[in-house]
mmCIF file of the C-alpha atoms, coordinates in Angstrom:
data_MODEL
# 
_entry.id   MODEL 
# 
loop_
_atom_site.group_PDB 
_atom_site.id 
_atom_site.type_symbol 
_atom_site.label_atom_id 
_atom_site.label_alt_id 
_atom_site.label_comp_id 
_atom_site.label_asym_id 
_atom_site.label_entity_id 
_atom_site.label_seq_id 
_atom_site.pdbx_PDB_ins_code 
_atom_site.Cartn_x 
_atom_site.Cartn_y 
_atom_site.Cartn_z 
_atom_site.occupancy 
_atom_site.B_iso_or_equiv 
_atom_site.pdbx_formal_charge 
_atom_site.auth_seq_id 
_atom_site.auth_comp_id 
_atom_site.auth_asym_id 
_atom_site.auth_atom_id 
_atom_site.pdbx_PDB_model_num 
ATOM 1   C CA . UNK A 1 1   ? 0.000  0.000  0.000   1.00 0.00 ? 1   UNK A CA 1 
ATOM 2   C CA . UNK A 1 2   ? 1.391  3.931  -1.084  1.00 0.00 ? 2   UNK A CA 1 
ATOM 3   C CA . UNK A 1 3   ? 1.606  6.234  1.330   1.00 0.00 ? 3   UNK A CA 1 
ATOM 4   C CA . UNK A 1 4   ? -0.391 9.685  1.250   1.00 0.00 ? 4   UNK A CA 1 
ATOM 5   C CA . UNK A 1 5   ? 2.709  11.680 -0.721  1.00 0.00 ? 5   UNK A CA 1 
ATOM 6   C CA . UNK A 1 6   ? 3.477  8.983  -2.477  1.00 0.00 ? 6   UNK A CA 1 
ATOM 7   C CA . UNK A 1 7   ? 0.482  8.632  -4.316  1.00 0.00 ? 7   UNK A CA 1 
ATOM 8   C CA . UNK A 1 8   ? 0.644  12.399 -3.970  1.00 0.00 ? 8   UNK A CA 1 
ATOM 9   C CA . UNK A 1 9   ? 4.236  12.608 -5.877  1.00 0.00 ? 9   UNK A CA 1 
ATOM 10  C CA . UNK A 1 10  ? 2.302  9.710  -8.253  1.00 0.00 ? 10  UNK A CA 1 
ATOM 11  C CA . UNK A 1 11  ? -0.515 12.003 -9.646  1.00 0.00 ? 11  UNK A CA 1 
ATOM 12  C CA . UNK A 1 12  ? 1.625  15.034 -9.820  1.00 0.00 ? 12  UNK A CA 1 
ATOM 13  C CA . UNK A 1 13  ? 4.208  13.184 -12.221 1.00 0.00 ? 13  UNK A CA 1 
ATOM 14  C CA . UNK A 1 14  ? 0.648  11.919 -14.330 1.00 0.00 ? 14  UNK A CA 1 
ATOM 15  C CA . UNK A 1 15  ? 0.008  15.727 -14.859 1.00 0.00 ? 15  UNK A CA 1 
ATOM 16  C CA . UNK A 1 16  ? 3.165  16.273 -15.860 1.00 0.00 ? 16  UNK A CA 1 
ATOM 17  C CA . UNK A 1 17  ? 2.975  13.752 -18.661 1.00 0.00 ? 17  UNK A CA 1 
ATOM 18  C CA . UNK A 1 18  ? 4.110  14.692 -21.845 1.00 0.00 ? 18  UNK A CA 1 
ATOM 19  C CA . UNK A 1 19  ? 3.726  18.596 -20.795 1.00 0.00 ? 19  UNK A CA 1 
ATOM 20  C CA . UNK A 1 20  ? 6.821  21.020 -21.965 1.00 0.00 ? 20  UNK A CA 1 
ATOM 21  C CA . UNK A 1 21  ? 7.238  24.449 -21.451 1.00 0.00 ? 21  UNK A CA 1 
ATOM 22  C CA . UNK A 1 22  ? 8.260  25.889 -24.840 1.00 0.00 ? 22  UNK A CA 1 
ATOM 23  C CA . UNK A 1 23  ? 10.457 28.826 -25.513 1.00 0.00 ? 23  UNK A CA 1 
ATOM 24  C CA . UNK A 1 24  ? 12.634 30.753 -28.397 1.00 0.00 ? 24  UNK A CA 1 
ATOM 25  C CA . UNK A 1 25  ? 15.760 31.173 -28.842 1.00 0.00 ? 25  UNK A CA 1 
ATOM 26  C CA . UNK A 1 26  ? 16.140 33.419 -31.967 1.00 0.00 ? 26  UNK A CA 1 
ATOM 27  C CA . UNK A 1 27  ? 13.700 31.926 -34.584 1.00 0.00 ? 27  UNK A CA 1 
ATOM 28  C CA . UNK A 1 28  ? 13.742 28.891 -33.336 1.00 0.00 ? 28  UNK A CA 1 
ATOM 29  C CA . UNK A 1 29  ? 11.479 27.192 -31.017 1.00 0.00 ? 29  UNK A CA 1 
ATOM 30  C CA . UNK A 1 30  ? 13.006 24.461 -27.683 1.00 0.00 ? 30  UNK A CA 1 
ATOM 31  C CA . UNK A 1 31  ? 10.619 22.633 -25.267 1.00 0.00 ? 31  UNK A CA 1 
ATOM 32  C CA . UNK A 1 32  ? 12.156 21.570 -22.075 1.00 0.00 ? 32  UNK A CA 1 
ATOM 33  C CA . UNK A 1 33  ? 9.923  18.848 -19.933 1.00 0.00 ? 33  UNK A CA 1 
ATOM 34  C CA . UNK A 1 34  ? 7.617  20.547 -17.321 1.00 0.00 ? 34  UNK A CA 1 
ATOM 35  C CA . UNK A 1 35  ? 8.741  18.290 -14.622 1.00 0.00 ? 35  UNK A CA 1 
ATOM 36  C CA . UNK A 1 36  ? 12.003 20.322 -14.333 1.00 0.00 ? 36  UNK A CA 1 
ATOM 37  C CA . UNK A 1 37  ? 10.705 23.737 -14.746 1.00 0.00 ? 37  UNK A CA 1 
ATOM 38  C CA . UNK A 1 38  ? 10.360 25.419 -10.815 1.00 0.00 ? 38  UNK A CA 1 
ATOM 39  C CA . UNK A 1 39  ? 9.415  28.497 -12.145 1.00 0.00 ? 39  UNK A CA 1 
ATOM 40  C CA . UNK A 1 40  ? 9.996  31.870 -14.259 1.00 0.00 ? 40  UNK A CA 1 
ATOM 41  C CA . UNK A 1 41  ? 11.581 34.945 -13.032 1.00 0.00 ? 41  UNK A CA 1 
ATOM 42  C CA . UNK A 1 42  ? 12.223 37.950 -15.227 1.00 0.00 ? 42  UNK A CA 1 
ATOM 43  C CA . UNK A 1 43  ? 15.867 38.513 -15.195 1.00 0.00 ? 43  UNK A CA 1 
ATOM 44  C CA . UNK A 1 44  ? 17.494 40.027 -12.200 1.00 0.00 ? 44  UNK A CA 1 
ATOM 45  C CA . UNK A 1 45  ? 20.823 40.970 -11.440 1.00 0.00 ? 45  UNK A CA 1 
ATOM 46  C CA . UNK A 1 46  ? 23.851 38.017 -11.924 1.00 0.00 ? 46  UNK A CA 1 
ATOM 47  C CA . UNK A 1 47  ? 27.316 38.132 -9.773  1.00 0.00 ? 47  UNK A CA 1 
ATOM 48  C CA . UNK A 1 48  ? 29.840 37.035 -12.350 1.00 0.00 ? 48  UNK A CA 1 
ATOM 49  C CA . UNK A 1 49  ? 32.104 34.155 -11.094 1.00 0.00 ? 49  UNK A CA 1 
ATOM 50  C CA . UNK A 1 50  ? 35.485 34.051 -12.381 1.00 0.00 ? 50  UNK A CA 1 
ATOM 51  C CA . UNK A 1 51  ? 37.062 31.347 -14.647 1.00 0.00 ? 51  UNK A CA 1 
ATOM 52  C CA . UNK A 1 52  ? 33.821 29.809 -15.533 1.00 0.00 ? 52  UNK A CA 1 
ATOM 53  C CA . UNK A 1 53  ? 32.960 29.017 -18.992 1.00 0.00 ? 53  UNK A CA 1 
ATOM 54  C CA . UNK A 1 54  ? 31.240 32.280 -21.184 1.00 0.00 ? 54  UNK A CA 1 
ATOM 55  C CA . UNK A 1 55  ? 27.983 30.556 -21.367 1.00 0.00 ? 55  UNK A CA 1 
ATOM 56  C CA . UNK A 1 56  ? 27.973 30.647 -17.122 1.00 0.00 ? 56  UNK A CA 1 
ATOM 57  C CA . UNK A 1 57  ? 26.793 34.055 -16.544 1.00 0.00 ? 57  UNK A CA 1 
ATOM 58  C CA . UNK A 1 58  ? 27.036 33.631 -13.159 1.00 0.00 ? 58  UNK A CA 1 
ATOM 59  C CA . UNK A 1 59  ? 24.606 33.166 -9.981  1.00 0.00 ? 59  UNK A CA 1 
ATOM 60  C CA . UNK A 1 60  ? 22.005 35.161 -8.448  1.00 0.00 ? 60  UNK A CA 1 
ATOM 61  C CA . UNK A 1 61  ? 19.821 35.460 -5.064  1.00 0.00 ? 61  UNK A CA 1 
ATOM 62  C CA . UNK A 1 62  ? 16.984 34.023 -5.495  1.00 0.00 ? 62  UNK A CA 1 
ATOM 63  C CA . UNK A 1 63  ? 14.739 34.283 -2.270  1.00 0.00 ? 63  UNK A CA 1 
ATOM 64  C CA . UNK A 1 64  ? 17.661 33.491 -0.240  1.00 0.00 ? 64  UNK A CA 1 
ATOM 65  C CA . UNK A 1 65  ? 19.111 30.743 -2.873  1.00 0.00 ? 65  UNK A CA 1 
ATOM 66  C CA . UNK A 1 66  ? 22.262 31.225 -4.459  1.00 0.00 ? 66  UNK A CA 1 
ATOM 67  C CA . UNK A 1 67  ? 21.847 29.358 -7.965  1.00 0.00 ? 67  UNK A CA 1 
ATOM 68  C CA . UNK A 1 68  ? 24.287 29.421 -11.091 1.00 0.00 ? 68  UNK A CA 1 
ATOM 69  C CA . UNK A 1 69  ? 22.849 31.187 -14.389 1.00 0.00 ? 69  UNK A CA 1 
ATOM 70  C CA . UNK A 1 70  ? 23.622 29.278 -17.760 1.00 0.00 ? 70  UNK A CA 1 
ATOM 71  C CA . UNK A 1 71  ? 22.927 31.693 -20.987 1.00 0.00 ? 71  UNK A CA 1 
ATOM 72  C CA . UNK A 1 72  ? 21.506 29.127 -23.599 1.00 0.00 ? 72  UNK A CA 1 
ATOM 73  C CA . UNK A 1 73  ? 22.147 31.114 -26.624 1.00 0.00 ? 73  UNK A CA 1 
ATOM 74  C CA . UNK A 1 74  ? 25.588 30.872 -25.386 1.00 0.00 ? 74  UNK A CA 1 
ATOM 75  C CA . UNK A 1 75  ? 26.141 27.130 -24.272 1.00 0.00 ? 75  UNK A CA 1 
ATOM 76  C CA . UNK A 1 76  ? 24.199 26.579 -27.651 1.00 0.00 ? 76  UNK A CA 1 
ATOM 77  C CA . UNK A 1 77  ? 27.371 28.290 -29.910 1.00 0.00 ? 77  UNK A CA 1 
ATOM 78  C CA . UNK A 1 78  ? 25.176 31.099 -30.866 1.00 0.00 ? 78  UNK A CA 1 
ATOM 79  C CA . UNK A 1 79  ? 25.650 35.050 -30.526 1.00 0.00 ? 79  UNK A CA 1 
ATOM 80  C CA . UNK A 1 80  ? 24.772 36.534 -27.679 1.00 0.00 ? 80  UNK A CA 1 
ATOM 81  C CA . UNK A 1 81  ? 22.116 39.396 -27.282 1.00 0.00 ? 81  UNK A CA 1 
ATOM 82  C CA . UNK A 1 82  ? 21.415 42.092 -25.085 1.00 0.00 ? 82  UNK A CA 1 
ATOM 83  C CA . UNK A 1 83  ? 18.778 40.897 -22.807 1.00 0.00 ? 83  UNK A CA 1 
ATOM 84  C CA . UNK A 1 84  ? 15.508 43.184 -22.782 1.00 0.00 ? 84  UNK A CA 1 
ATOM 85  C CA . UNK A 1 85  ? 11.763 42.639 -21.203 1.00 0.00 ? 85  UNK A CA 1 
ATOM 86  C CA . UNK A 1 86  ? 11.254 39.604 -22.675 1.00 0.00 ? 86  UNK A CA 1 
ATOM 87  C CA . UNK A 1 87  ? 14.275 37.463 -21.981 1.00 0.00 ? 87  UNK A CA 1 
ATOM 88  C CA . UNK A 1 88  ? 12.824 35.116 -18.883 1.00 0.00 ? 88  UNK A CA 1 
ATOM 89  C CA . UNK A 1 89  ? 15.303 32.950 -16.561 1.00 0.00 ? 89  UNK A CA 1 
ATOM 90  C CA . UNK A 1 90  ? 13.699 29.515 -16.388 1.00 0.00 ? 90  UNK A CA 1 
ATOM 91  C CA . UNK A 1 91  ? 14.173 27.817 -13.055 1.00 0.00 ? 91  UNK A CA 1 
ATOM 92  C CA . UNK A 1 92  ? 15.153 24.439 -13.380 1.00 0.00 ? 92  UNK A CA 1 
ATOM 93  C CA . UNK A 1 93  ? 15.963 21.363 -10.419 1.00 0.00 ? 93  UNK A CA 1 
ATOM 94  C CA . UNK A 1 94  ? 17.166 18.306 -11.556 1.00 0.00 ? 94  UNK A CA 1 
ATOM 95  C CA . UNK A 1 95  ? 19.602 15.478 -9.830  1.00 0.00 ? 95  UNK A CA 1 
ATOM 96  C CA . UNK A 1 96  ? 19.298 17.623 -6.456  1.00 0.00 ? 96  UNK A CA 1 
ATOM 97  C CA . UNK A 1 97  ? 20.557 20.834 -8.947  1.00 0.00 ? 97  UNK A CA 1 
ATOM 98  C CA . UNK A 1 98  ? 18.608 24.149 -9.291  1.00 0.00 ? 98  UNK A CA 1 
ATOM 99  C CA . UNK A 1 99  ? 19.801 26.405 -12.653 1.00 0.00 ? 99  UNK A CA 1 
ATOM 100 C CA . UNK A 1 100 ? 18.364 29.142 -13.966 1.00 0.00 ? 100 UNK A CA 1 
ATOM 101 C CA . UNK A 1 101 ? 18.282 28.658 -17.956 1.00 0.00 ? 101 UNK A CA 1 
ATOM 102 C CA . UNK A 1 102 ? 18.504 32.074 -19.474 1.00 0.00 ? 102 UNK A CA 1 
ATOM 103 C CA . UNK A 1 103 ? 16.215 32.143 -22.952 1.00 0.00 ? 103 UNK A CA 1 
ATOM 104 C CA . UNK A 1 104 ? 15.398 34.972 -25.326 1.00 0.00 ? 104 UNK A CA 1 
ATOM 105 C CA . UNK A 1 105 ? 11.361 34.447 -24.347 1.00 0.00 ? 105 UNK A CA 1 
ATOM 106 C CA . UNK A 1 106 ? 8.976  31.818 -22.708 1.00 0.00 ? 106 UNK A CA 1 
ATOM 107 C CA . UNK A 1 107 ? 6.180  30.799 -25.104 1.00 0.00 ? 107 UNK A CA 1 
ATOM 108 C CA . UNK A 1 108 ? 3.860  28.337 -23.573 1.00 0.00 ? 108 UNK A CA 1 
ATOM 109 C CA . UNK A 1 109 ? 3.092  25.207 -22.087 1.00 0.00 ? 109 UNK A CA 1 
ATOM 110 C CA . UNK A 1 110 ? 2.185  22.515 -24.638 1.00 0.00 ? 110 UNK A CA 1 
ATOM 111 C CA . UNK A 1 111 ? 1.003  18.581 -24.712 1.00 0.00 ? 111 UNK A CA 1 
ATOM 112 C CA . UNK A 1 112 ? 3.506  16.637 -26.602 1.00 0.00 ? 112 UNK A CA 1 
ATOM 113 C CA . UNK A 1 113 ? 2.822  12.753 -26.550 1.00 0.00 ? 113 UNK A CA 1 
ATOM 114 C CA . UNK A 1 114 ? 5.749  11.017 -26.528 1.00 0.00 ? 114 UNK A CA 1 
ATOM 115 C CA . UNK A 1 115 ? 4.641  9.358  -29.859 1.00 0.00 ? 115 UNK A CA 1 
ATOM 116 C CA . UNK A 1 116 ? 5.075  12.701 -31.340 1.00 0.00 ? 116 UNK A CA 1 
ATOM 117 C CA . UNK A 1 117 ? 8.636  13.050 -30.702 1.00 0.00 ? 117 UNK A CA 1 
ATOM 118 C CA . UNK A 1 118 ? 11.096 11.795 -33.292 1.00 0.00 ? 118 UNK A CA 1 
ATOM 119 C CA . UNK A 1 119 ? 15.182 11.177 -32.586 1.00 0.00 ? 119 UNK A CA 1 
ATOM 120 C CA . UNK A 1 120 ? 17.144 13.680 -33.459 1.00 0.00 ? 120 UNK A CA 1 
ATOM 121 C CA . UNK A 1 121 ? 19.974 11.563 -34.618 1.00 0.00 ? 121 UNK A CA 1 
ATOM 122 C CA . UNK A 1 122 ? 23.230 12.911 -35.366 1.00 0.00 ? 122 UNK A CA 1 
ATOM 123 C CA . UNK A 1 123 ? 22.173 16.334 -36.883 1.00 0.00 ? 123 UNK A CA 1 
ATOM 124 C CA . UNK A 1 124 ? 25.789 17.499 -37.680 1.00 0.00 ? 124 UNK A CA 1 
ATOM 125 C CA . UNK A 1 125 ? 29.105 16.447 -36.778 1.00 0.00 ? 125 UNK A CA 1 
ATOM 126 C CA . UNK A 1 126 ? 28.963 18.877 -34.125 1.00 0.00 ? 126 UNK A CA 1 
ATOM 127 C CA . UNK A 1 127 ? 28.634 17.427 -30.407 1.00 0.00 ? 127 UNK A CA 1 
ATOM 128 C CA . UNK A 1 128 ? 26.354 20.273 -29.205 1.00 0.00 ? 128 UNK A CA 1 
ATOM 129 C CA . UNK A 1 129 ? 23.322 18.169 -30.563 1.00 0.00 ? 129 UNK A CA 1 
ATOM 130 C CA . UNK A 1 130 ? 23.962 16.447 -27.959 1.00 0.00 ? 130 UNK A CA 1 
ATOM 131 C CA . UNK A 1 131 ? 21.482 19.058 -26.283 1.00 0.00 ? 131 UNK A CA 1 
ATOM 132 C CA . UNK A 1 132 ? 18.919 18.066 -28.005 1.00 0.00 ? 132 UNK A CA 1 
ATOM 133 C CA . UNK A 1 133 ? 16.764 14.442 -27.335 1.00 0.00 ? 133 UNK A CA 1 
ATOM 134 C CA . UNK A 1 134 ? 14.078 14.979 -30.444 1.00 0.00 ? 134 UNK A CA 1 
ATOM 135 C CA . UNK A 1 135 ? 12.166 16.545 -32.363 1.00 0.00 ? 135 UNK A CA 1 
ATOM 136 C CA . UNK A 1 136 ? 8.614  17.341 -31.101 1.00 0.00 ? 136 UNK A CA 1 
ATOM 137 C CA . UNK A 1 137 ? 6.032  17.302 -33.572 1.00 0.00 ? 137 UNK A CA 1 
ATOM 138 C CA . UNK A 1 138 ? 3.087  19.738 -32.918 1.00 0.00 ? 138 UNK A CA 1 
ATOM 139 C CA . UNK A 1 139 ? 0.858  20.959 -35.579 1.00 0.00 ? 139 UNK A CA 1 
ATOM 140 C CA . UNK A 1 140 ? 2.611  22.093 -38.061 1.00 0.00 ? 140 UNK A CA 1 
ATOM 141 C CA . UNK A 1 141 ? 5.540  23.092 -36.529 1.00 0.00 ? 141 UNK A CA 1 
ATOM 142 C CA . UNK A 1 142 ? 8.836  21.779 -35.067 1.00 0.00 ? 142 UNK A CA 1 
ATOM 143 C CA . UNK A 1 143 ? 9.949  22.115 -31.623 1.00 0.00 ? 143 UNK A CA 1 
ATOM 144 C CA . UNK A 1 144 ? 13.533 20.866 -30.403 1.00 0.00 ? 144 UNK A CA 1 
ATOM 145 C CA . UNK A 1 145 ? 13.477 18.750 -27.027 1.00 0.00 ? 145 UNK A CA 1 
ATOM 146 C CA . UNK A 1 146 ? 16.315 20.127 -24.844 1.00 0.00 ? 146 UNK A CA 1 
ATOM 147 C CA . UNK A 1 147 ? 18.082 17.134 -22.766 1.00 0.00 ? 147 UNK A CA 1 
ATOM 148 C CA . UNK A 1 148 ? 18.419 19.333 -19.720 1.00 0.00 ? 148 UNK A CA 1 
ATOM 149 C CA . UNK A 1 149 ? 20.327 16.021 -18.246 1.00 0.00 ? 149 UNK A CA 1 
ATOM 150 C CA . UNK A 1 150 ? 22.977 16.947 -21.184 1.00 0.00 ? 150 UNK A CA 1 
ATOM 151 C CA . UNK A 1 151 ? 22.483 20.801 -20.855 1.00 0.00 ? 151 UNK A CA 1 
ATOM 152 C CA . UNK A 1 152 ? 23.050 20.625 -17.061 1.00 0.00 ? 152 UNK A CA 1 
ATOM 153 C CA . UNK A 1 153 ? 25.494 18.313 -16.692 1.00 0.00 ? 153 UNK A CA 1 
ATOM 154 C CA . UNK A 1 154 ? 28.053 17.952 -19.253 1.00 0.00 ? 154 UNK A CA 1 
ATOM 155 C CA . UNK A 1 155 ? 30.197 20.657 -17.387 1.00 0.00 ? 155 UNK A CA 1 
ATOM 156 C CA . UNK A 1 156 ? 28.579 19.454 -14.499 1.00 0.00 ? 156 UNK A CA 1 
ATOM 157 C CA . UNK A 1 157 ? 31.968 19.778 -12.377 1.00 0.00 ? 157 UNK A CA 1 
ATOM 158 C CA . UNK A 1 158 ? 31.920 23.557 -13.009 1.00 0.00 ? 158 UNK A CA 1 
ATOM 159 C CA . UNK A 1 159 ? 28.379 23.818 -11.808 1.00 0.00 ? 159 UNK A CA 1 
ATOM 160 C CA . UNK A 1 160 ? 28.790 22.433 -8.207  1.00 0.00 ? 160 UNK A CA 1 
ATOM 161 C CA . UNK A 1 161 ? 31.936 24.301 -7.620  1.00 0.00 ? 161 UNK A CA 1 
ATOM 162 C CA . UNK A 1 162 ? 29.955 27.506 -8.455  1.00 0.00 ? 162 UNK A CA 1 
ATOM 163 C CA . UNK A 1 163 ? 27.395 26.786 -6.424  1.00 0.00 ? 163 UNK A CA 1 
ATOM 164 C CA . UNK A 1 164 ? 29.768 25.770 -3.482  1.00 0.00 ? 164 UNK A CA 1 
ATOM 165 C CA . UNK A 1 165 ? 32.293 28.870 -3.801  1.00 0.00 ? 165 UNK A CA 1 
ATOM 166 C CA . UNK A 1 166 ? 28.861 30.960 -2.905  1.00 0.00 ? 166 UNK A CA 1 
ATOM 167 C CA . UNK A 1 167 ? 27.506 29.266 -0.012  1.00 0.00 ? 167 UNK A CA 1 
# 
């Protein structure tokens, strides 16, 4: 027999079923599964940490947290941008890690059965599809399934130290 929260932590992970939270980066549109997403703060201000790679933009407070910023247009090889009103930091805990995922805007939350989701395969030669699981299928259109596993954790030695230098 489950206990209360189990069956609690059960029925939350059924709502979260095939749910992503989409978002743009340039033209192009990522989903990222809801079950990692904590929230979505407007950007605020990030304490640069030294010697960490250009796509670490830093950490900030948040409510008391000290949590390391990752700039996806940057981790993803692209230019960076200035950031204006619509460039959103999504919150994101994972393995016992919280990172805020910078991203040029937040779109929405959308169903996308797993069925709908294709392999990616080897795009390129280049190992920073690596970030990407599949390709989600919705409509018409195309959205790219981040492996926030991969995204997190590749550098994932850099990440704790960050985290630990600011406690």
């Amino acid at each position: 027999m489950s206990s209360e929260s189990e069956l609690a932590m059960e029925e939350d992970q059924d709502t979260q079923k095939d749910k992503y939270l989409t978002f743009h980066i340039g033209s192009e549109e990522y989903a990222i599964e809801i079950k990692y997403v904590t929230e979505i703060i407007g950007m605020l201000k990030v304490t640069e940490v030294p010697q960490t790679p250009v796509y670490i933009k830093g950490v900030i407070n948040l409510r008391g947290k000290v949590i390391p910023v990752m700039d996806i247009r940057l981790r993803f090889g692209m230019e960076s941008r200035e950031y204006d009103e619509r460039t959103c930091v999504i919150v994101v805990h994972i393995n016992e890690n919280t990172v805020g995922l910078v991203v040029d805007t937040v779109s929405e939350v959308l169903d996308i059965p797993h069925s709908s989701i294709e392999a990616s395969g080897q795009l390129s030669n280049s190992t920073d599809n690596n970030f990407i699981s599949g390709m989600g299928k919705v409509e018409d259109r195309i959205k790219m399934v981040v492996d926030v596993d991969a995204l997190l954790f590749r550098d994932r030695e850099q990440i704790e130290a960050m985290t630990a230098q600011e406690e």
